[in-house]
C-alpha positions in Angstrom: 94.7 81.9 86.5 96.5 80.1 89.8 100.1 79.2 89.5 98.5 75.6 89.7 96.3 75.7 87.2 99.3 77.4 84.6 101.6 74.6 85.8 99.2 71.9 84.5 98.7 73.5 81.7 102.8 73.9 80.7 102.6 69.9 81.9 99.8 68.8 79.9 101.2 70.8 76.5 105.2 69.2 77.3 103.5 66.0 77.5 101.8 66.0 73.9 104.6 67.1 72.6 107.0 64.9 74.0 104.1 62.3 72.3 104.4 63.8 68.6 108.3 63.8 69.1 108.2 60.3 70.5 105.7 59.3 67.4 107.9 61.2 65.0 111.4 59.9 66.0 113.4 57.4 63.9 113.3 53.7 65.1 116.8 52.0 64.8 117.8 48.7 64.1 120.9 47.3 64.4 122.2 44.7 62.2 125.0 42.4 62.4 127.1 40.9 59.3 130.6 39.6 58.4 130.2 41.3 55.1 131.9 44.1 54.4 131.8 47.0 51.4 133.7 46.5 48.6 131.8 42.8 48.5 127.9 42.1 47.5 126.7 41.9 51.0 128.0 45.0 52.3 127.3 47.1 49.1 123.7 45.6 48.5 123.1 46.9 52.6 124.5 50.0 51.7 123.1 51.0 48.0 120.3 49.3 48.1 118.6 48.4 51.8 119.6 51.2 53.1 117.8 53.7 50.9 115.1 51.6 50.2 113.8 51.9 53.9 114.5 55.2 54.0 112.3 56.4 51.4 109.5 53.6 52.3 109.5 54.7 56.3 110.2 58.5 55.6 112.9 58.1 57.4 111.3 56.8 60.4 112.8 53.4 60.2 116.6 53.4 60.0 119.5 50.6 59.6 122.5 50.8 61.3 125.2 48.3 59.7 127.8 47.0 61.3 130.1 45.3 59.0 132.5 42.6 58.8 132.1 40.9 62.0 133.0 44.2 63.7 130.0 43.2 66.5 129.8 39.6 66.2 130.3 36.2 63.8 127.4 34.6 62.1 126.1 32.3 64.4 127.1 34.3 67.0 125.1 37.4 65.8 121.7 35.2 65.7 122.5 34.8 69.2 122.8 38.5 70.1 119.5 38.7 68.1 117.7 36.9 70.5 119.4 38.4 73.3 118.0 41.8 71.5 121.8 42.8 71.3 121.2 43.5 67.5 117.6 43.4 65.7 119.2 42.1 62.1 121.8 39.7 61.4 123.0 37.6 58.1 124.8 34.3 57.5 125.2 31.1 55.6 122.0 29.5 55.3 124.6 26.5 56.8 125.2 28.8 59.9 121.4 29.1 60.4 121.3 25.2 61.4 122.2 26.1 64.4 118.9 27.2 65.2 116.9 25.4 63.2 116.8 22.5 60.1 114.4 25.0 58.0 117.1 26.3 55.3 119.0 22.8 55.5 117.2 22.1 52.3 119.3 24.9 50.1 122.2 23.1 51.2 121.2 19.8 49.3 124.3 18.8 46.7 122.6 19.5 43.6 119.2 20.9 44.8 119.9 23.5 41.7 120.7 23.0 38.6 122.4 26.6 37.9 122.3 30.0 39.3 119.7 31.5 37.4 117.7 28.3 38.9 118.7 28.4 42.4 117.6 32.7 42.2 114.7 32.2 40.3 113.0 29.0 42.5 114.5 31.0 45.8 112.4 33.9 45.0 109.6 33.2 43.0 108.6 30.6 45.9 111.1 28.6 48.2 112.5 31.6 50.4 109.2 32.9 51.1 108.0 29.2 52.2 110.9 28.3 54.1 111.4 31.6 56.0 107.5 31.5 57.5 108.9 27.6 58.6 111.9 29.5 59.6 109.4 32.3 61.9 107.6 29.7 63.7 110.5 27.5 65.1 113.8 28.9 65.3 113.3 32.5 67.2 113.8 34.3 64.0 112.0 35.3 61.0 114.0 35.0 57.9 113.7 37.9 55.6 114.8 37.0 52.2 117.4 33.9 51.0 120.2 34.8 48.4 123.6 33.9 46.4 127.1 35.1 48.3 129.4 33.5 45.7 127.3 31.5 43.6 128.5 27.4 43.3 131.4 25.9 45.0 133.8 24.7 42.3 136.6 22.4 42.7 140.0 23.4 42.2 143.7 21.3 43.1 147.2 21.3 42.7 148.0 18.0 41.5 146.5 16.9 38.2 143.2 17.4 35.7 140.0 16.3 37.2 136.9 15.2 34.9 135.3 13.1 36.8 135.2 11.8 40.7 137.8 8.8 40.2 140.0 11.7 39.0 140.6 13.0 43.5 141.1 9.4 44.1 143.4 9.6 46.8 144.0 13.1 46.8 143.9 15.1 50.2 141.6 17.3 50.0 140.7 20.4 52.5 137.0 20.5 53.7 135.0 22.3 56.7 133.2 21.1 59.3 130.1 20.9 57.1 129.3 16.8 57.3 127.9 16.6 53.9 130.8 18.5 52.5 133.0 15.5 54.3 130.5 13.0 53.0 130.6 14.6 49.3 134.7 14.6 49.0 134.9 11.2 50.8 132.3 9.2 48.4 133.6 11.3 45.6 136.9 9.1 46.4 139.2 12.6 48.0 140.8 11.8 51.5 138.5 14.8 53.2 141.0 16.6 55.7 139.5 19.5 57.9 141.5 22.6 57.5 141.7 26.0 58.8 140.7 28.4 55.9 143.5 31.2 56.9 145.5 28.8 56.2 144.6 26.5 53.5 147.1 28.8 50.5 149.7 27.4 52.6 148.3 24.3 53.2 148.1 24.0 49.3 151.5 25.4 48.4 153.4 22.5 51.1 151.2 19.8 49.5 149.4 19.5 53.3 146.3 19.3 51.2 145.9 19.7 47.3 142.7 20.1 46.9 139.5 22.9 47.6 136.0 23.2 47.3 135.1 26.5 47.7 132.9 29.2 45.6 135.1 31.2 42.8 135.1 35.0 44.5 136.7 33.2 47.7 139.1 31.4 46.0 140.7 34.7 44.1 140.7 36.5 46.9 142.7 34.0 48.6 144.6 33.9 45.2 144.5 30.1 45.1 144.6 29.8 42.3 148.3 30.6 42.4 148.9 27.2 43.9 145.7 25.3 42.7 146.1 25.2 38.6 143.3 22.5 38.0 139.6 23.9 38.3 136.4 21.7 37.5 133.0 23.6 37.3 131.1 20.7 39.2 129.0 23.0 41.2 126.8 21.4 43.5 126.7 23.1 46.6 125.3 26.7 46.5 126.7 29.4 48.5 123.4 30.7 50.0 123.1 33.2 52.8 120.0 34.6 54.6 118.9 37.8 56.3 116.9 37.6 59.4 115.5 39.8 62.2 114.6 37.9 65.5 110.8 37.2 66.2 110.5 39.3 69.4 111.6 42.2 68.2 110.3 41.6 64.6 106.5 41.3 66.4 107.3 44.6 68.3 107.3 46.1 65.0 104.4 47.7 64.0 102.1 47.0 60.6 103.6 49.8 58.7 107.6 49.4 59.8 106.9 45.5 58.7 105.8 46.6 55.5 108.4 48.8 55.0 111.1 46.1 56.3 110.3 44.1 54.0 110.3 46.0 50.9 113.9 47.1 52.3 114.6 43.6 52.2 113.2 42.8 48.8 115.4 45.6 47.2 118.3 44.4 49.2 117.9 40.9 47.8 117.1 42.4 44.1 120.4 44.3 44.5 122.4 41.8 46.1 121.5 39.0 43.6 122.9 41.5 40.7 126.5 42.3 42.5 126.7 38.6 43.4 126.9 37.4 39.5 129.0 39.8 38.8 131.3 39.3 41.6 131.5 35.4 40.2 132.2 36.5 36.9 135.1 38.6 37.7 136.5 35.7 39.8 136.3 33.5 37.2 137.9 35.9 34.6 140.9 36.5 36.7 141.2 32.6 37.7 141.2 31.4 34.0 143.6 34.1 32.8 146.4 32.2 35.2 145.5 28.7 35.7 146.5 25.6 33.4 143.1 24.2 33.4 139.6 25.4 33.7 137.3 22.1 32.9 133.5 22.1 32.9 132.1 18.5 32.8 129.4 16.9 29.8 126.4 16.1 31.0 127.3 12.4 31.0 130.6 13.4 33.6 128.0 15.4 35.8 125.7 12.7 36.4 128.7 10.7 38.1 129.4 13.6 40.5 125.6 14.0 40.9 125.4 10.1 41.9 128.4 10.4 44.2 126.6 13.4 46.1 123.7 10.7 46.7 125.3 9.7 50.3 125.2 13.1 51.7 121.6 13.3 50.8 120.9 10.6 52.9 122.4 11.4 55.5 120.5 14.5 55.9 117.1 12.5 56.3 114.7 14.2 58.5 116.3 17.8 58.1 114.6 18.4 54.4 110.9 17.7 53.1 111.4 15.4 50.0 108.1 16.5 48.7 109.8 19.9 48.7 113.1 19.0 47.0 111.6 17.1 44.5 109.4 19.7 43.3 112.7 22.2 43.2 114.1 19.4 41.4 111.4 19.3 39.2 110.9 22.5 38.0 114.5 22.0 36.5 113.7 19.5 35.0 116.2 17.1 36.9 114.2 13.4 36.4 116.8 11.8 36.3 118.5 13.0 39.6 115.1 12.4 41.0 115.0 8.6 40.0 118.6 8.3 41.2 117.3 9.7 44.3 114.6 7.8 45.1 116.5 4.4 43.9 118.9 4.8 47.1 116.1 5.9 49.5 117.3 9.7 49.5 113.9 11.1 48.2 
C-alpha cells in the first residue's frame, strides 16, 4: 500500500468519525429568564424542564438556564432570540406585546373566572391555539402559557375597600400597562405610574396608597407592612409564556421538537403546581399581619367586573371576541358576556 493510498484511508476513517461524534454530540440551547430558584419559574426549569429533556433526548438536547435577568430582561431577551443570542426565553404574556397582539387576549380583566379556570382553559385549548397564532406572526413560537403569581389583588393603606366607589380618590400606583391605567381610573383610583423598587416607600410616605399587584410579589416586597387593607378582586391574571424563536426553532429537527416539547409540557405541569403553592403561602403570611383581608359577594364583583368594561374596549382589535366569549363561556360568565356586548366590548 502507497503512502497515498494509507493517507486516504486514515482521512476517510477521521472523517466518519468526526460524523458519528458530530451526530452523537449534545445540542445546547440557551435560554433567557428573570426568574430565578427559589421561585416557580426557576425551580419548574430546574426540576422539571430540565430532566424531562434529558431523559426524552438521551441527553442529546440540553438547556442551559440563565437565571434572573443575568443575560437579558424580558423583552429584551425575545430580542436576543431573534438575533439567535439565546434560543429560549420567558416573560409576561404583557411583555410579549411587543412582538405581537396574539397573548393580548390572557390579559383581558376578567377573561377568567379563577385559577383553576384560567389553568384548565390555558391548557386544555387556548395556549395551544394562541401560540400557533403566536408562530406565524411574531418571530417566535410560543411553547406553553402559564400562572407566575396567580391574580392581582388589590391592597392600600388608607381604609376598607368592598367595592370600586371604596378607591375613590385614592392615589393609587400602576405600570405602564394602559388597561391597568384604564381599570384603576374607571374604578374611580387617581392611577399614578410608579417605580416598583420603590413603591414600599411610596406607600409608607402616603406618595401613593394603593397596589394592584399579584400576592407572592406583594410579600416579598412585605407590603403588606404598610398596605393593611386587601380585597380579593382578582381580575387580571399574572400569565407568563415560554418561547423559542422560529428560526432556530425550524432548525430543529423532528425528534429534538418532539422532545422540546414534552420538556415544555412537564415544565408547565411542574410550574403550574409551585405557582399555587407559592400564592398560598403569600396569602397565609399577608393575612396573619394585616387588618383586613376582604373577598367580595358575587353582587360586589359584578361592579368591579362592570368597571373593567372600558379597558376592554379599549383593546379592540388586539383580541378575537369570538375567542373570549367562548373562554367566557365555558365559565359560565353570561352575565359578563351581556355586559359586554351591551357596551360594544364583545
Amino acid at each position: 500500500m502507497t503512502k497515498m493510498s494509507l493517507l486516504r484511508m486514515i482521512t476517510a476513517a477521521a472523517a466518519v468519525m468526526f460524523a458519528a461524534e458530530s451526530a452523537n454530540a449534545e445540542k445546547v440551547l440557551k435560554l433567557g429568564t428573570v426568574g430565578r430558584l427559589g421561585m416557580p419559574i426557576g425551580d419548574a426549569i430546574d426540576q422539571a424542564m430540565i430532566p424531562a429533556l434529558k431523559k426524552a433526548s438521551g441527553g442529546k438536547l440540553k438547556i442551559e438556564p440563565h437565571y434572573q435577568g443575568s443575560l437579558c430582561g424580558e423583552q429584551k431577551c425575545g430580542e436576543q432570540a431573534n438575533q439567535g443570542l439565546v434560543s429560549l426565553w420567558t416573560s409576561s404574556t404583557a411583555n410579549f406585546g411587543s412582538f405581537g397582539t396574539e397573548l393580548a387576549i390572557f390579559d383581558l380583566p376578567y377573561i377568567f373566572k379563577s385559577v383553576e379556570d384560567a389553568d384548565r382553559i390555558s391548557k386544555e385549548w387556548l395556549s395551544d391555539r394562541q401560540c400557533k397564532l403566536a408562530a406565524k406572526n411574531t418571530g417566535h413560537i410560543c411553547l406553553i402559557v402559564y400562572s407566575s403569581g396567580g391574580f392581582r389583588q388589590m391592597a392600600n393603606a388608607k381604609r376598607s375597600v368592598h367595592v370600586p366607589n371604596d378607591i375613590k380618590g385614592i392615589k393609587w400606583r400602576v405600570t405602564k400597562s394602559p388597561i391597568e391605567y384604564t381599570l384603576i381610573k374607571n374604578w374611580g383610583a387617581v392611577p399614578v405610574p410608579y417605580d416598583w423598587t420603590q413603591l414600599y416607600q411610596g406607600l409608607q410616605t402616603g406618595v401613593v396608597s394603593g397596589q394592584y399587584v399579584a400576592v407572592p410579589w406583594q410579600n416579598i416586597a412585605k407590603l403588606h407592612e404598610v398596605a393593611k387593607y386587601f380585597t380579593e378582586i382578582g381580575g387580571s391574571w399574572s400569565g407568563n409564556q415560554l418561547s423559542m424563536d422560529i428560526k432556530q426553532y425550524n432548525a430543529l429537527s423532528a425528534d429534538e421538537k418532539k422532545w422540546l416539547h414534552t420538556a415544555a409540557k412537564a415544565f408547565g405541569s411542574k410550574v403550574s403546581e409551585l405557582d399555587r403553592k407559592w400564592v398560598a403561602d403569600g396569602e397565609k403570611i399577608i393575612k396573619a399581619s394585616i387588618k383586613e383581608w376582604y373577598k367580595p359577594t358575587e353582587a360586589e364583583l359584578a361592579l368591579w367586573r362592570k368597571g373593567a368594561i372600558a379597558a376592554w374596549i379599549d383593546a379592540k382589535g388586539k383580541f378575537e371576541p369570538a375567542v373570549a366569549e367562548r373562554i367566557l363561556k365555558e365559565q359560565g360568565m353570561d352575565s359578563f358576556i351581556a355586559q359586554l356586548k351591551a357596551a360594544g366590548a364583545l
